[in-house]
C-alpha positions, 0 to 999 in steps of 0.5 A: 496335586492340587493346584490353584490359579499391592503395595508398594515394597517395604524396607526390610530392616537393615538390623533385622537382615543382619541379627537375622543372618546371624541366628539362622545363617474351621469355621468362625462367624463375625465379631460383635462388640459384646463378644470376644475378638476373633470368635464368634458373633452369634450365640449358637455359633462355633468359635474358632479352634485353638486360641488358648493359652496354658491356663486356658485363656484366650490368646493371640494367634500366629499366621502368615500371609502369602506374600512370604512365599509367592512362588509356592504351590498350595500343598508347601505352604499348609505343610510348611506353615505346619512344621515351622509353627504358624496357626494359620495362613492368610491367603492373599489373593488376585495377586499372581501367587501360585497357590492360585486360590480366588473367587474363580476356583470351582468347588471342587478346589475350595473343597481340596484347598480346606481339606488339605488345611484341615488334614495339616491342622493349620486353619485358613486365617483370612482371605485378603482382598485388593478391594477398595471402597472409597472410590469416586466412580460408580461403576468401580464401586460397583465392581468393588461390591461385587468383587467383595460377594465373591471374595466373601463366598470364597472365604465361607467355603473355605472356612476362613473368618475374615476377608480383607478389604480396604478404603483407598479409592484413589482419593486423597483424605477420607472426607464425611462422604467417603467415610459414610461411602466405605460404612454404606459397602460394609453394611451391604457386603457384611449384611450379604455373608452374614450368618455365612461364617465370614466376616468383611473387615477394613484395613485401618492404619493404612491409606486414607484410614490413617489412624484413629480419627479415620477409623472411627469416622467409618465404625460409628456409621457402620450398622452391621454386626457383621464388620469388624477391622485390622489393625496394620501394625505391630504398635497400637497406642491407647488412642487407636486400641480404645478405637478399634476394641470393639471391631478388632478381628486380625493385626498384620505386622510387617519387616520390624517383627523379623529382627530379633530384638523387637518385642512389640507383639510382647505389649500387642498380645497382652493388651489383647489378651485383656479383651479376650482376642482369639483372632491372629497377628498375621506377617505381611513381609512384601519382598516380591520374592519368597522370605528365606525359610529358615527366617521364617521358622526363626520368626515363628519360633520367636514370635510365639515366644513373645505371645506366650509370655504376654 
C-alpha cells in the first residue's frame, strides 16, 4: 500500500446542503502569455493530456483538492476521483492529510505516488502549498523560499504543472514593497524550476491580492515566464479576466458550486474557452472533515455538465 506522510472554514451554503440532500440523500511545462493557459510554455514542450472538448477545442478541466477528503490514504482518492469523474486531483500539502505526500517523500514514494496516478488515468493537477511571500521577516522569507524549491521539486517528480503558493505574509495591505517583494520570490522560485515541468503560481482573489488592482501590482513586476496565477473563485468579472489572462493557470471554486442551481462554472468555462485554457477548476471545499461522497460524484457529474456546455 502505498502510504504517504488553512484557512479558515468556510459556510457551506445553507441551499446547497439542502438541494444537495435532496439529489443524492503527465507532465505540463509553464504558461506564457503568448501561449495557451494550462499547456505549455516552451516550444518543444508536452502539453497536458486531455483538455479537449467534442470538437476538439481546448476545455476547462475538473479537480478536487485534498481538503474534500482528509482522512484518506492516497490509493482511495486516485480510484475515487476516477470513478466519479475528476480529471485530476490537487494535492494539498503540509496540512495533516493522510495521502502524506510532501516535499519529505523519498523518490521511491514520488515514484509509486505518480505511478498509482497514471495507472488510473487521473493526473496530478497541482500541488499547493501554504507559502507565503509577503512577509516582513528575513528569516521567514527565506524559509518561504526554500520551502518553495522543495515544493517545486515535489510537483516536477510527480508531474503536476503548478505549484500554489500565496502572498499573505501576515501584513495588512499589499504595498509597492510587498508587491515587488512577492514579484522578486516569483522571479527567483519560477527561474529556479524552470525547464522542470512545474510552474510556481499565486493565489489572487484571496488575502492581501484582494482583486484586480493587487494582482496586477505583482504580474507587471513579475519577469519569469515561468509564473502564472490562480483565480480563487468561481466568478470573474471583466475587470479581473482582463487582469489575470495572460497568467492564468488553475481556478479553485468553493461551497456555492456544491448546490445545484449554481451555474457560475457555465459563463467561467466559456470565457475561458475563448483563450484556449486547458488548465482545471479545482474544488476547494474545507469542512475539516471528509465531503460526503455521494456529493461529491453528484458534483462532478453536474460540473462537468456545465463545462461541456460552455
Amino acid at each position: 500500500m502505498v502510504q504517504f506522510s488553512e484557512l479558515s472554514r468556510r459556510q457551506f451554503l445553507k441551499t446547497a446542503g439542502s438541494a444537495a440532500a435532496a439529489s443524492v440523500a503527465v507532465p505540463v511545462i509553464v504558461a506564457s502569455s503568448a501561449l495557451e493557459r494550462g499547456g505549455p510554455a516552451v516550444a518543444g514542450e508536452a502539453a497536458a493530456p486531455g483538455g479537449a472538448g467534442p470538437q476538439g477545442k481546448p476545455q476547462m478541466k475538473l479537480s478536487f483538492m485534498t481538503f474534500v477528503c482528509p482522512d484518506w490514504q492516497t490509493e482511495k482518492i486516485v480510484k475515487f476521483a476516477r470513478q466519479a469523474g475528476y480529471d485530476g486531483v490537487e494535492i494539498r500539502v503540509d496540512a495533516g492529510h493522510k495521502h502524506g505526500i510532501s516535499s519529505a517523500s523519498s523518490a521511491e514514494a514520488r515514484r509509486a505516488t505518480r505511478k498509482l496516478f497514471g495507472d488510473e488515468g487521473v493526473a496530478i493537477a497541482s500541488v499547493a502549498t501554504s507559502v507565503q511571500f509577503a512577509t516582513p521577516s528575513a528569516e521567514t522569507h527565506k524559509q518561504n523560499l526554500a520551502a518553495a524549491k522543495a515544493n517545486l521539486d515535489l510537483a516536477a517528480s510527480l508531474g503536476a504543472p503548478v505549484v500554489r503558493m500565496f502572498a499573505g505574509g501576515g501584513i495588512a495591505k499589499l504595498t509597492p514593497e510587498a508587491a515587488q517583494q512577492v514579484a522578486a520570490a516569483f522571479d527567483e522560485v519560477g527561474e529556479y524550476a524552470k525547464g522542470s515541468g512545474s510552474c510556481p503560481i499565486l493565489e489572487c482573489g484571496h488575502d492581501i491580492i484582494k482583486g484586480a488592482a493587487e494582482a496586477a501590482e505583482v504580474i507587471r513586476r513579475v519577469r519569469t515566464p515561468n509564473f502564472g496565477v490562480l483565480w480563487n473563485d468561481s466568478k470573474m468579472d471583466d475587470l479581473t479576466f482582463a487582469a489575470l489572462k495572460d497568467r492564468i493557470r488553475h481556478f479553485h471554486v468553493h461551497d456555492e458550486i456544491l448546490n445545484p442551481s449554481n451555474t457560475n462554472l457555465v459563463d467561467l468555462a466559456r470565457r475561458m474557452k475563448g483563450i484556449g485554457f486547458r488548465g482545471y477548476a479545482s474544488l476547494e471545499i474545507i469542512w475539516d472533515k471528509n465531503v460526503p461522497e455521494d456529493l461529491l460524484r453528484e458534483t462532478a457529474s453536474r460540473l462537468k455538465r456545465q463545462i461541456a456546455e460552455a
